[in-house]
C-alpha positions as CSV (number, residue, x, y, z in Angstrom):
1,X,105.3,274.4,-24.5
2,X,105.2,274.4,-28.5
3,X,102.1,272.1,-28.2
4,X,100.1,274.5,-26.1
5,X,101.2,277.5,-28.3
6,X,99.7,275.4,-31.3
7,X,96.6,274.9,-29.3
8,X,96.1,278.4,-28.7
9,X,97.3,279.4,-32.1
10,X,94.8,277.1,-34.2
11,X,91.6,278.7,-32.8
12,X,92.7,282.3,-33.3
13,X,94.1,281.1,-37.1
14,X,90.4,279.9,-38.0
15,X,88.7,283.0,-36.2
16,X,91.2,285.4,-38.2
17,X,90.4,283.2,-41.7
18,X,87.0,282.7,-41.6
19,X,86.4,286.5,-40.6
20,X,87.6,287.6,-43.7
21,X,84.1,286.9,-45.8
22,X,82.3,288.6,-42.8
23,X,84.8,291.3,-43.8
24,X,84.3,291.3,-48.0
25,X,80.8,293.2,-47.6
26,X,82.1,296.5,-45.2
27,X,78.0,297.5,-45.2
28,X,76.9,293.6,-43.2
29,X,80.1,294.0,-41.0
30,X,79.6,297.3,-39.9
31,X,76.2,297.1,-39.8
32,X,76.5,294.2,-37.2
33,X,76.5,294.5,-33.9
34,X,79.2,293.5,-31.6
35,X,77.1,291.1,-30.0
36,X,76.8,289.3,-33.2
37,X,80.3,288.9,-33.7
38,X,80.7,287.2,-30.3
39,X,78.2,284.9,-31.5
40,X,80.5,284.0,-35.0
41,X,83.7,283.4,-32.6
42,X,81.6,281.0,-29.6
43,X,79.7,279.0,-32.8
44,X,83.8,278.7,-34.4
45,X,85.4,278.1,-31.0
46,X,82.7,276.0,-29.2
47,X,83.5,273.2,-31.5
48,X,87.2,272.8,-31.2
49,X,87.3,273.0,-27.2
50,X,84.4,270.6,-27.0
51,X,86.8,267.9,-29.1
52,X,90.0,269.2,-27.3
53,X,88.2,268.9,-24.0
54,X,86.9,264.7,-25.5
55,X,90.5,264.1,-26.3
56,X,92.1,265.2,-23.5
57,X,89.5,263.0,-21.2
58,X,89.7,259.6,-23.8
59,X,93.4,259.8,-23.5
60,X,93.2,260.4,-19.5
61,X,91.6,257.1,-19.6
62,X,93.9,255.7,-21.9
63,X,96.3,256.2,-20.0
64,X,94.8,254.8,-16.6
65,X,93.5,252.0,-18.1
66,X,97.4,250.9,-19.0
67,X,98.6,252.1,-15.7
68,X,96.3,249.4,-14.4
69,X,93.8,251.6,-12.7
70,X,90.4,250.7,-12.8
């Protein structure tokens, strides 16, 4: 359970630290649109599911491969 709270925690950490520069100029971040925004969080969250979702399926493997499964 504590792993999958880190998981989920990690993503919204980076979001909520690398928002802050979009946040130093209040003119560009209001001035923005929301769709923009969504944008900022799919191109900082894209990345870290794609390698979750790699490591999850290497280890799957991994693990068949010592069960003996082919």
């Amino acid at each position: 359970m504590a792993a999958v709270l880190k998981r989920a925690v990690r993503p919204a950490l980076a979001l909520l630290a690398l928002a802050a520069p979009a946040a130093a100029c209040p003119y560009c971040a209001l001035s923005q649109g929301k769709d923009t925004l969504v944008y900022i969080a799919a191109f900082l969250v894209a990345p870290y599911l794609l390698v979750s979702g790699t490591w999850m399926v290497i280890r799957h493997i991994l693990q068949a491969e010592r069960a003996g499964k082919p």
